[in-house]
C-alpha positions as CSV (number, residue, x, y, z in Angstrom):
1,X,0.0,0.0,0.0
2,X,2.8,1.7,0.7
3,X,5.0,1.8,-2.4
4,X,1.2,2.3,-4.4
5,X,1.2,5.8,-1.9
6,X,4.5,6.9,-3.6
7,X,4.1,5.8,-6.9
8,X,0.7,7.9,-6.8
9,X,2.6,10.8,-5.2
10,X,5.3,10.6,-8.0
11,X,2.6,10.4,-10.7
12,X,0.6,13.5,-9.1
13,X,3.9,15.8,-9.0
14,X,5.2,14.8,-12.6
15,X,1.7,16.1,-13.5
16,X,0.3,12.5,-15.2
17,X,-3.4,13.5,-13.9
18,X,-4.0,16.7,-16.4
19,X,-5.7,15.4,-18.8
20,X,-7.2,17.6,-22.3
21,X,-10.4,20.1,-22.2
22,X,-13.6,18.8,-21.5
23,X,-14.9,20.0,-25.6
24,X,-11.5,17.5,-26.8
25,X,-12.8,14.2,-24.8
26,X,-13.1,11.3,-25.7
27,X,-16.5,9.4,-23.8
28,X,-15.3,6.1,-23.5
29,X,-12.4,7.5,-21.1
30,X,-15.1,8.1,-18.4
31,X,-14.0,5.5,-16.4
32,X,-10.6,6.3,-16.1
33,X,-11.5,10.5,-15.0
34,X,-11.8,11.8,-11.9
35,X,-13.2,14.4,-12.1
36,X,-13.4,18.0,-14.1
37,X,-11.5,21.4,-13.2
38,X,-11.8,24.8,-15.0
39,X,-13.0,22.9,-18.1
40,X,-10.0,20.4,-18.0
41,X,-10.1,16.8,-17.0
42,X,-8.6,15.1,-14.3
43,X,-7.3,11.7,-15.1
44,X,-8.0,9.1,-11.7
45,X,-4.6,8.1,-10.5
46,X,-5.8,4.9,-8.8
47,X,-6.7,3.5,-12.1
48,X,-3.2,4.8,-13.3
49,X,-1.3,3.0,-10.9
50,X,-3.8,-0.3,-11.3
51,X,-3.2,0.1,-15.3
52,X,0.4,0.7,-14.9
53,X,1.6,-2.1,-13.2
54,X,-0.5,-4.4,-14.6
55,X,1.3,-3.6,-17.9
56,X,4.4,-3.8,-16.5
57,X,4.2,-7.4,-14.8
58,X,2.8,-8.3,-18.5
59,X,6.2,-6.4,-20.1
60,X,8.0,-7.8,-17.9
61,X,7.2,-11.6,-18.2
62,X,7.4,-11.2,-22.0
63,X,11.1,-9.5,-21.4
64,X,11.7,-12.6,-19.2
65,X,10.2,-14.8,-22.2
66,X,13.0,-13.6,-24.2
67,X,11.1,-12.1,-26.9
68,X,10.9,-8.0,-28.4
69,X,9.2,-5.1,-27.3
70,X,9.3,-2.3,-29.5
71,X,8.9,1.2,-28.1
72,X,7.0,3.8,-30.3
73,X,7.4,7.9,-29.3
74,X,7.8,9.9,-32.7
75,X,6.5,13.1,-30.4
76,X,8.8,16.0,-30.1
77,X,8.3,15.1,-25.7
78,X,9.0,12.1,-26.3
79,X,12.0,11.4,-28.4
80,X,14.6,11.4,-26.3
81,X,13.5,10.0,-23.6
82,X,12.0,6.6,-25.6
83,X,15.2,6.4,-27.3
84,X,17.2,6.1,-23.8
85,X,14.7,4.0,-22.3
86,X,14.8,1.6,-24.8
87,X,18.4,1.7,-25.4
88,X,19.2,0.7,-21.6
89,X,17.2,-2.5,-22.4
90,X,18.4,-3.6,-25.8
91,X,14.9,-3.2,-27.2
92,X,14.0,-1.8,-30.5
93,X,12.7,1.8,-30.8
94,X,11.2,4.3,-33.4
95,X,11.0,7.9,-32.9
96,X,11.3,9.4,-36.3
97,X,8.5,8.7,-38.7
98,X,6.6,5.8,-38.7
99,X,7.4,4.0,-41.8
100,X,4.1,2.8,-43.5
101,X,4.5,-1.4,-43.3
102,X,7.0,-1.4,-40.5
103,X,5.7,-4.3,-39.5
104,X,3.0,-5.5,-42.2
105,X,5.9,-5.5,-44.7
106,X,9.0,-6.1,-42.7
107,X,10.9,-8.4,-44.9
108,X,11.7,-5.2,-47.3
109,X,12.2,-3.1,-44.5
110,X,15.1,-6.0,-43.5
111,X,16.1,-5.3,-47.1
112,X,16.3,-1.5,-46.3
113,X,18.3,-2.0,-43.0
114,X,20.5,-4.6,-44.4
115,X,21.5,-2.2,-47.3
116,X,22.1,0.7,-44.4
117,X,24.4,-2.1,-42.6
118,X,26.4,-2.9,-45.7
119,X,27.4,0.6,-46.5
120,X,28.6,1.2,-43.4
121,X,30.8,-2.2,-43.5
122,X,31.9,-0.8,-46.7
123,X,32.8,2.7,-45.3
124,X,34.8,1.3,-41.9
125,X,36.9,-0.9,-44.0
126,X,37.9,0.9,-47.0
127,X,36.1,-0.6,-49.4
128,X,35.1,2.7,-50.9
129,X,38.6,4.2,-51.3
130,X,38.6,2.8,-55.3
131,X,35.3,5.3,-55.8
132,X,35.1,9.2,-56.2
133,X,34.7,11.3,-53.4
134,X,31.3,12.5,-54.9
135,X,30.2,9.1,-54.9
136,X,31.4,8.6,-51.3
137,X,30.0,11.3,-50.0
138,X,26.0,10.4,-51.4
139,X,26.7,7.1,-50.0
140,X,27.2,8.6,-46.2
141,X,24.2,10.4,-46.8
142,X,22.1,7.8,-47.8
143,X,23.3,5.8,-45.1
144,X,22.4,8.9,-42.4
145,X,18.8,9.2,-44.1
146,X,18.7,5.6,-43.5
147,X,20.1,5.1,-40.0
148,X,17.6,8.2,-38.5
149,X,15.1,6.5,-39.5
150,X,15.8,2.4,-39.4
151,X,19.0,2.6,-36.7
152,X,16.6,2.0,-33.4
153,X,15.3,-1.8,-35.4
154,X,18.7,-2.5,-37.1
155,X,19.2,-5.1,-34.5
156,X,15.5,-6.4,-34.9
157,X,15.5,-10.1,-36.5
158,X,11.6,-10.9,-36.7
159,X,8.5,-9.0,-35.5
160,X,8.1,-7.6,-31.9
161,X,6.0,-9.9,-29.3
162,X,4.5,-6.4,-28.0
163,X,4.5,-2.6,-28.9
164,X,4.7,0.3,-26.1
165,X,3.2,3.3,-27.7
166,X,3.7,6.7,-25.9
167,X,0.2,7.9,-28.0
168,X,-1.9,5.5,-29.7
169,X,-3.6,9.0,-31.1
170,X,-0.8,10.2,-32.8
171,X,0.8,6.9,-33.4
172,X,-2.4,5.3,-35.3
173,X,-0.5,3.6,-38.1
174,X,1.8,1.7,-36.0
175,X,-1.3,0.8,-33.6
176,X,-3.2,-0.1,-37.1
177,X,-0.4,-2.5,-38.2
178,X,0.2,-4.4,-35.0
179,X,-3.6,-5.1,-34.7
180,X,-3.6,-6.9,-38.2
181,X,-0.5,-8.9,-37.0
182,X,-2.1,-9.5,-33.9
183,X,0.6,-8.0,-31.8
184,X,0.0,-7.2,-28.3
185,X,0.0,-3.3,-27.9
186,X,0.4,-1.0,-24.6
187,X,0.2,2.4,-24.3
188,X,-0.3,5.7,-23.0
189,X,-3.7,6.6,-23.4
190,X,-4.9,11.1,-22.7
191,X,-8.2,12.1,-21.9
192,X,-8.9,12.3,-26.6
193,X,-8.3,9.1,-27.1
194,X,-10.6,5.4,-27.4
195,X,-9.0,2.9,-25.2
196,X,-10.3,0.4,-26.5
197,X,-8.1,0.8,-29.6
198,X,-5.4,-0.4,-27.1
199,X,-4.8,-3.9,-25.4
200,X,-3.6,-2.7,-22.0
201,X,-3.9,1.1,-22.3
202,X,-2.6,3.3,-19.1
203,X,-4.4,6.7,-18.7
204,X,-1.6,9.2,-18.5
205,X,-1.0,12.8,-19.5
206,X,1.2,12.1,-23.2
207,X,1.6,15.3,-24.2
208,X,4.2,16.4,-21.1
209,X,8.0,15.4,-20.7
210,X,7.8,14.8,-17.1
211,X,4.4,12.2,-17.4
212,X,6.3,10.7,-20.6
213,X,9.4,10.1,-18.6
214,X,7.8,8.8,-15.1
215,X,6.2,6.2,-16.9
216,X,9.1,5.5,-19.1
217,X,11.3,4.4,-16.7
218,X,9.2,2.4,-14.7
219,X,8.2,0.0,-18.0
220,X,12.0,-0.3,-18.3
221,X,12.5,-1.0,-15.3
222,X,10.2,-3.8,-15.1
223,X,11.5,-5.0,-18.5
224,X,15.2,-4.8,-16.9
225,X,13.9,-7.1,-14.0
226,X,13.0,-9.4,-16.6
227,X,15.6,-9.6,-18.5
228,X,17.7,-10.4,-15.0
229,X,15.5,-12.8,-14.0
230,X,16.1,-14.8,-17.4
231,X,19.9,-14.5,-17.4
232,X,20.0,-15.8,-13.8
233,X,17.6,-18.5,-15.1
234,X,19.6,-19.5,-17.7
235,X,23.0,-19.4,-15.6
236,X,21.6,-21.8,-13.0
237,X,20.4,-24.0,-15.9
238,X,24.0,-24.3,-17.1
239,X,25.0,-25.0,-13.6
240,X,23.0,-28.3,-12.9
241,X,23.4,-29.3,-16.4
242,X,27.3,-29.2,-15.6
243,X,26.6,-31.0,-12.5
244,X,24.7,-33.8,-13.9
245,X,27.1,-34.3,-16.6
246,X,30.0,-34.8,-13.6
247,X,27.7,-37.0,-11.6
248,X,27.2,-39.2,-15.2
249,X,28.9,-42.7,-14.8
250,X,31.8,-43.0,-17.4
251,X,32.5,-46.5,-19.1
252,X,35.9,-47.0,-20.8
253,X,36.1,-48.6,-24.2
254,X,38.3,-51.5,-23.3
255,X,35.5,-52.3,-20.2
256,X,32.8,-52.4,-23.2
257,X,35.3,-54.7,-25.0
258,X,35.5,-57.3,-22.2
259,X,32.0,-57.4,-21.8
260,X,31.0,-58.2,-24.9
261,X,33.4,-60.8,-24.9
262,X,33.0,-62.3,-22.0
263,X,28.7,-62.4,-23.1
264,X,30.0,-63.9,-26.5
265,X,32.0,-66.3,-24.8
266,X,35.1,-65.6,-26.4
267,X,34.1,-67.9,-29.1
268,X,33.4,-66.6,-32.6
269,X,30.3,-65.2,-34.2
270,X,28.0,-68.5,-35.8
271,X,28.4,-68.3,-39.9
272,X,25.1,-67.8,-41.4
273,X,23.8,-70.9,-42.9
274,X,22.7,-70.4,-46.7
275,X,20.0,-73.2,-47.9
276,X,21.5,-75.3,-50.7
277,X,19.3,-76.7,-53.2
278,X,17.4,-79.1,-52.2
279,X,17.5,-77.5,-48.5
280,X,14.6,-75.3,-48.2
281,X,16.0,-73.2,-50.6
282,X,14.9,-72.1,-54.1
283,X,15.3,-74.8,-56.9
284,X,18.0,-74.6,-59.3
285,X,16.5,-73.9,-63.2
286,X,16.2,-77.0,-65.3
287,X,17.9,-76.8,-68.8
288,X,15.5,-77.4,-70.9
C-alpha cells in the first residue's frame, strides 16, 4: 500500500493527472476520469497506478520470455526520452516517422536495413577508397537518411511480441499494423483518445515530458527485472546441467570390449547358414 502511496505521489507531482479540455474528450475514457476542473479533465490516478503495473508485470514476463518489445514515441516530448529508455534494455525503438508497413511488410524493411548495414561495412573498411569522393559522400548520406530513420530496429531479426506506444492518437498507423498482426500493444492513453483501440492502455498525460518520462522508466524497469530474472535463469540451468554431466557414470572402451566378450564367450560369431538346393532353398533352373 505503501510503495502504491508513492508511486501515486510521483505520478501527481510529474503532473500525469492533467488530462485535455472537457470539448476534446473522448467518452469512453469516463471510467478512467476523476473528475473536471476549469473545463479540463482530471485523469483518476488509482486507475493509473492499477493500469500501470498491470502492464508492467505483462512487459515484464514477456522480457523474461525472451522475446521484443518495441517502443514507439515519434513526439517532439518524447524522443529522447524513448530512445534512452529503450536503449538501456536492448529493445528496438522508433522515434522518427513511422514508416508505412513497419511491421505488415517487414521483410523489405530487413532489405532496407540490411543495405544501411552494408554501407557502413563498406565505409569502416575501406572498401570505398577505389570510388570518387562524390560518390562517397552520397553514399554517407544515404546511409544517415537511413540510419535516422531504421537505426533503433537495425538489430531487430523478426517481429516484436508487444509494442509500447507513448500515444496510440498520434501513433495510429503503427497501432493499425500491430492489430492486423495481432501483436500485443500497450500504451499511453490522454483524456482524446478510445481505449479500446489499445490492449492494455494506461491513462496518462502524453503530451508532457515529465508524465512521458515517469512512466518510461518504470516499464524499463520492469523489462530490466525481466531480463535479470532470465539470465539468472539461464546461468543456474548451465549450472546443474554441468553438474549432472560430472555426476554421469563413465564407461571405458576397453570395459565395453570385455564385456562383450566375455557375453560372446570368447568364441566366434556362428556363420550364417545359406540353404542349398534341395535344402529349403529355391530350386535350381532345369535346362530345358
Amino acid at each position: 500500500m505503501e510503495n502504491n502511496t508513492s508511486l501515486q505521489q510521483q505520478l501527481l507531482e510529474a503532473g500525469v493527472h492533467f488530462g485535455h479540455l472537457r470539448k476534446k474528450w473522448n467518452p469512453k475514457m469516463l471510467p478512467y476520469i476523476y473528475a473536471e476542473k476549469k473545463g479540463i479533465h482530471i485523469i483518476d490516478l488509482n486507475k493509473t497506478v492499477e493500469c500501470l503495473q498491470e502492464t508492467a508485470s505483462i512487459l515484464k514476463s514477456i522480457a523474461k520470455s525472451g522475446k521484443k518489445i518495441m517502443f514507439v514515441g515519434t513526439k517532439k516530448q518524447a524522443k529522447e526520452i524513448v530512445t534512452e529508455c529503450a536503449q538501456r534494455v536492448n529493445m528496438p525503438y522508433v522515434t522518427e516517422r513511422w514508416l508505412g508497413g513497419m511491421l505488415t511488410n517487414f521483410n523489405t524493411v530487413r532489405k532496407s536495413v540490411k543495405k544501411m548495414q552494408s554501407i557502413e561495412k563498406m565505409l569502416s573498411d575501406g572498401s570505398f577508397d577505389n570510388i570518387t569522393k562524390k560518390e562517397r559522400l552520397q553514399l554517407s548520406r544515404d546511409r544517415d537518411k537511413m540510419d535516422k530513420v531504421l537505426g533503433g530496429i537495425a538489430q531487430l531479426g523478426r517481429v516484436p511480441a508487444a509494442l509500447f506506444i507513448i500515444d496510440i492518437g498520434h501513433e495510429h498507423i503503427a497501432l493499425a499494423e500491430a492489430k492486423r498482426l495481432g501483436i500485443t500493444t500497450f500504451g499511453m492513453v490522454d483524456t482524446n483518445c478510445d481505449p479500446n483501440k489499445v490492449d492494455f492502455p494506461v491513462p496518462a498525460n502524453d503530451d508532457a515530458t515529465k508524465s512521458i518520462a515517469i512512466i518510461a522508466n518504470y516499464i524499463t524497469a520492469a523489462i530490466a527485472e525481466g531480463l535479470a530474472e532470465r539470465q539468472a535463469e539461464k546461468a543456474e540451468e548451465g549450472d546443474e546441467v554441468e553438474e549432472s554431466t560430472d555426476k554421469a557414470p563413465r564407461f571405458s572402451l576397453e570395459e565395453e570390449e570385455d564385456k562383450s566378450g566375455a557375453r560372446r564367450g570368447g568364441k566366434p560369431m556362428p556363420k550364417r547358414r545359406i540353404a542349398g538346393p534341395g535344402g529349403g532353398g529355391r530350386k535350381p533352373a532345369q535346362k530345358k
